[in-house]
C-alpha positions as CSV (number, residue, x, y, z in Angstrom):
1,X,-17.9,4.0,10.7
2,X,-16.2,1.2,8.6
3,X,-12.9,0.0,9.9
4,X,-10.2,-2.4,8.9
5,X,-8.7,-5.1,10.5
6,X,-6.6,-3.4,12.9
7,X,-9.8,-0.8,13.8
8,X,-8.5,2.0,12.0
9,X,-11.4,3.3,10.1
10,X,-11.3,3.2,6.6
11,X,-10.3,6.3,4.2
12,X,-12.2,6.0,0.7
13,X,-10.9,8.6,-0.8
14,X,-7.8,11.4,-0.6
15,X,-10.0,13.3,2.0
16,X,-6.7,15.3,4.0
17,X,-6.6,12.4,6.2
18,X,-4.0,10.8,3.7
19,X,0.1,11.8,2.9
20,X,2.9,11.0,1.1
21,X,5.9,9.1,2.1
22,X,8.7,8.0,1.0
23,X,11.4,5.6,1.0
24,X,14.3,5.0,-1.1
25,X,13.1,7.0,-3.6
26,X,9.6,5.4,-3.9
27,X,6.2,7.4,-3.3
28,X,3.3,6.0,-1.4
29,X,0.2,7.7,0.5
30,X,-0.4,6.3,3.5
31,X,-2.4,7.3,6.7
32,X,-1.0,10.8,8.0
33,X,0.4,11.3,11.2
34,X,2.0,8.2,14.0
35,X,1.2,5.5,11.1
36,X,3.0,7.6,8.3
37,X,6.3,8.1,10.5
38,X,6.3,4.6,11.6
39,X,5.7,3.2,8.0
40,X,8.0,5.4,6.2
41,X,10.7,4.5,8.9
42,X,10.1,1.1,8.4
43,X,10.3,1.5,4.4
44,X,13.4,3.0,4.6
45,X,15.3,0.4,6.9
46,X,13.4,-2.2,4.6
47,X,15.1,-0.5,1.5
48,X,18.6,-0.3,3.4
49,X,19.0,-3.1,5.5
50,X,16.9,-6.2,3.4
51,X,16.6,-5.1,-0.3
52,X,16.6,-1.9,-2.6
53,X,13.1,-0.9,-3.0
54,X,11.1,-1.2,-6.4
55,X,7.8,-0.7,-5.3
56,X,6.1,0.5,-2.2
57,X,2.4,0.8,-2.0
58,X,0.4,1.5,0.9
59,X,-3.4,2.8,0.7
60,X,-5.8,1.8,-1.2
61,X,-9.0,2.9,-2.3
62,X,-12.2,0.4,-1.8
63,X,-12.5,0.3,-5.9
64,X,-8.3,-0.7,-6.1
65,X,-8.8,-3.0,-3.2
66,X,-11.1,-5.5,-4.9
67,X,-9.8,-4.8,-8.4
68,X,-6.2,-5.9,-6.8
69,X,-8.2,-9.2,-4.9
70,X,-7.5,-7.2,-1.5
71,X,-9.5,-8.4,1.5
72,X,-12.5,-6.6,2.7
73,X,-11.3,-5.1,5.5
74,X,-7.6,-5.0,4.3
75,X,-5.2,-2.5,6.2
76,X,-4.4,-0.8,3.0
77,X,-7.7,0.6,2.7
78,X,-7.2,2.7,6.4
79,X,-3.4,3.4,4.7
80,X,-1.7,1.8,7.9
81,X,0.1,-1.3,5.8
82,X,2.2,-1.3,2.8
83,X,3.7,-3.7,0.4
84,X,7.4,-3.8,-0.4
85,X,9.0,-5.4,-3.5
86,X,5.5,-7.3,-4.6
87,X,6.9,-8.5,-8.0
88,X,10.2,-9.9,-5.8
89,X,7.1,-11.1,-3.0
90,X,4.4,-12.7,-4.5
91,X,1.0,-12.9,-2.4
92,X,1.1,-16.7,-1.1
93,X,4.5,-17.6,-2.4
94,X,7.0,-18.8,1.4
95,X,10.6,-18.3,1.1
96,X,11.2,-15.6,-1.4
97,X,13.8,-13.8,1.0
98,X,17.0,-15.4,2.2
99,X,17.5,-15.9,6.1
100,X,19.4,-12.9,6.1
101,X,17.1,-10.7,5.1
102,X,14.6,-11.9,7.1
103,X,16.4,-11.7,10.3
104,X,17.1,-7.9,9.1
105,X,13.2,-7.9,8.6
106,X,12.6,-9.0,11.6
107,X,15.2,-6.6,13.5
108,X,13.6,-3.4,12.2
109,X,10.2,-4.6,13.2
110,X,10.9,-5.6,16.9
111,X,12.9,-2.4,17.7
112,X,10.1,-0.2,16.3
113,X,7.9,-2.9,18.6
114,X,10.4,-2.4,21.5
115,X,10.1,1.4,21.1
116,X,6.2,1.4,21.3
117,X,5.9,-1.3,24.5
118,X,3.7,-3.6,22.3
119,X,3.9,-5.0,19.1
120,X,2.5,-2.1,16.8
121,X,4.3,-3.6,13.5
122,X,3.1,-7.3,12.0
123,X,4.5,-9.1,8.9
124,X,2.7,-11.1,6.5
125,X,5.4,-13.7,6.0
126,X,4.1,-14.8,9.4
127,X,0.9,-16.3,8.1
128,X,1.2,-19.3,7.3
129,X,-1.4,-20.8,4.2
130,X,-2.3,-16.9,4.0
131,X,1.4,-15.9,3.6
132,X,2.6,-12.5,2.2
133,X,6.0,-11.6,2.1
134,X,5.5,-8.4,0.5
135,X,3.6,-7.1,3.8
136,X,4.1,-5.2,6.7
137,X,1.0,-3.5,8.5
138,X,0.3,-1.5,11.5
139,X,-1.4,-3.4,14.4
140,X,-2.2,-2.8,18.6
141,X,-3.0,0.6,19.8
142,X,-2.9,4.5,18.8
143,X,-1.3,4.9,21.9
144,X,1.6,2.8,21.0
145,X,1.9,3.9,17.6
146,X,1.8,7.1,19.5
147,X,5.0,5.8,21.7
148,X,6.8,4.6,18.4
149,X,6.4,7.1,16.3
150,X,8.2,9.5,19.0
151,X,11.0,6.9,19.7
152,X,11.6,7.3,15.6
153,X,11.0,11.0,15.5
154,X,13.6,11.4,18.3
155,X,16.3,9.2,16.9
156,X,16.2,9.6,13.1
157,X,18.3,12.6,11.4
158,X,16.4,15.0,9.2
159,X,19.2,14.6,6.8
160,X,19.2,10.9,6.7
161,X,18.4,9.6,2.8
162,X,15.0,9.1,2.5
163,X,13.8,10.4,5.6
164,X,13.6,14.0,4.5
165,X,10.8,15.4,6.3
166,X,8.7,19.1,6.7
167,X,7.7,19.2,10.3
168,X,4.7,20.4,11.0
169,X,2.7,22.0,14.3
170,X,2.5,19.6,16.8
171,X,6.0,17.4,15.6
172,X,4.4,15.4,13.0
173,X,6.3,15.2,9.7
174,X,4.7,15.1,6.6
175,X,7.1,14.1,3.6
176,X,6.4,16.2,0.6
177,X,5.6,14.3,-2.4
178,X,7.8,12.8,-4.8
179,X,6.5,11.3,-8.1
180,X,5.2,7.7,-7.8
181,X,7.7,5.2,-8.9
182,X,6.9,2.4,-11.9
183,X,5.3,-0.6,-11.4
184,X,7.2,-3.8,-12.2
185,X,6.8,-6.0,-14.8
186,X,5.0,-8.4,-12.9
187,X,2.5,-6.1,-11.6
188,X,-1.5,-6.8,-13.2
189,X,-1.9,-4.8,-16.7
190,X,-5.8,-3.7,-16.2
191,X,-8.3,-2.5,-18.6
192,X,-11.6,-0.5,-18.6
193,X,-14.1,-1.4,-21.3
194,X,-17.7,-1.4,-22.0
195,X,-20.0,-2.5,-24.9
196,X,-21.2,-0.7,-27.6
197,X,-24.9,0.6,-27.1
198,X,-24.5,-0.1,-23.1
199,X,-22.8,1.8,-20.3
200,X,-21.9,-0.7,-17.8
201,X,-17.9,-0.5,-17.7
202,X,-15.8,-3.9,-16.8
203,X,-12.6,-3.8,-15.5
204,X,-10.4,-7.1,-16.3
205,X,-6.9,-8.5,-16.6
206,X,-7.6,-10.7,-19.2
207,X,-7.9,-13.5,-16.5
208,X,-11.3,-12.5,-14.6
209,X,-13.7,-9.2,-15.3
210,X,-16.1,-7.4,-12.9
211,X,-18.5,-4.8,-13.5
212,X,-17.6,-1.7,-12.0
213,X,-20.5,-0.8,-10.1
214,X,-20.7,2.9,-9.5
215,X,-19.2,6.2,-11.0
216,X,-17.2,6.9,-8.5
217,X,-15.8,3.8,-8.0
218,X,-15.1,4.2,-12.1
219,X,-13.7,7.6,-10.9
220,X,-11.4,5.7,-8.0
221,X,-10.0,3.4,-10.8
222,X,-8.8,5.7,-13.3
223,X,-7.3,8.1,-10.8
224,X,-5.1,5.1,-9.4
225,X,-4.4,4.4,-13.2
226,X,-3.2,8.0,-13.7
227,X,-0.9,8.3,-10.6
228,X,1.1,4.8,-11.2
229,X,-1.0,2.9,-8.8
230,X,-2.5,0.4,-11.0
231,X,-1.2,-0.6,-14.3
232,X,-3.5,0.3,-17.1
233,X,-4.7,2.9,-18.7
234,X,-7.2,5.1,-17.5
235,X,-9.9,5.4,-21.1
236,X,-13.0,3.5,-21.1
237,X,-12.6,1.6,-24.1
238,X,-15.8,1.0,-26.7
239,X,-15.9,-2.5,-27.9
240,X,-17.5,-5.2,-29.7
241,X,-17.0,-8.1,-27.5
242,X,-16.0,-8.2,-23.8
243,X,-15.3,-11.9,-23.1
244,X,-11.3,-11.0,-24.3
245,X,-11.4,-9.1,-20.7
246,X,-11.8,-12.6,-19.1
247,X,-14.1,-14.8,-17.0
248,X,-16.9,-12.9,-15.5
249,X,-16.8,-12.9,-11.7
């Protein structure tokens, strides 16, 4: 079993262990269950109490991961962390919210923290020369996600915006899906290409280019391209030359 940083064990692919959440307005998957009430909570306060949402991305598949320069053993890839506003929140960039919005930040983390006994929620603006403002991932225990997710559950309305829920057996709420919302302009334009007479396929940004190294991993790709995830078209493009892709890495 592969599992990422916080020991939650990796999801590859949409297998059922995956749903769909959202929070003002904005669609993500994430893991199902304690982690998806908790982060969809936690989207929601983000979009009313800090900053509208524009994007909110939470899973992602091993392929996306190291297209997108993810860590190895990035939270996204067990869906228990999402990124809020990246465009706004560049990766590495401090101080790209006001005081004020990171004290609100910080509010809506410690009381879902209060609720579960232990600190279950962790921001990336806390990381110093790895900083990532755009981040908020799930940490500590089931059993306190467990804790949380109940506290939430008890004390947020149905009815409230972006909290529209279906429950399901055993009082977990699943949020049906809503279309994935657009990327931002500042989000990386990728394309799939391969040489004529070969049938390796690269993926670059016009930056770097990688080989993608299996079929399904191709497959993972173009599905994210499809749904909105990554920005790029899903065709394999035929070409003459591939160095326009950028530097090979």
């Amino acid at each position: 079993m592969t599992v990422t940083m916080n020991g939650a064990e990796r999801i590859d692919y949409d297998d059922g262990r995956l749903t769909t959440i959202t929070a003002g307005g904005r669609s993500t998957k994430v893991r199902a269950g304690d982690a998806a009430t908790i982060l969809a909570y936690v989207g929601q306060e983000f979009h009313e109490r800090v900053e509208p949402l524009q994007t909110f991305h939470g899973w992602r598949s091993l392929a996306v991961n190291t297209a997108s320069g993810g860590i190895g053993n990035s939270n996204h890839l067990s869906g228990t962390a999402v990124d809020c506003n990246g465009g706004r929140h560049p990766r590495y960039r401090s101080g790209t919210f006001t005081p004020e919005q990171v004290g609100a930040l910080r509010a809506i983390l410690a009381d879902v923290n209060a609720a579960a006994g232990e600190t279950v929620l962790r921001w990336g603006g806390d990381w110093g020369t790895q900083v990532d403002e755009m981040h908020i991932e799930l940490v500590g225990s089931p059993t306190a996600w467990a804790r949380a997710a109940a506290s939430i559950r008890a004390t947020t309305p149905v009815s409230k915006p972006g909290h529209t829920t279906t429950p399901t057996p055993g009082g977990v709420q699943v949020t049906p899906p809503d279309p994935i919302q657009p990327l931002e302009e500042d989000d990386r334009m990728l394309t799939l290409a391969k040489l004529k007479g070969t049938n390796g396929v690269y993926i670059g940004d016009g930056v770097t280019r990688r080989l993608v190294k299996t079929p399904q991993e191709l497959k993972d790709i173009q599905w994210q391209m499809d749904h909105g995830i990554l920005r790029g078209k899903p065709e394999v493009l035929v070409v003459d030359r591939i160095d326009w892709l950028g530097k090979k890495v």
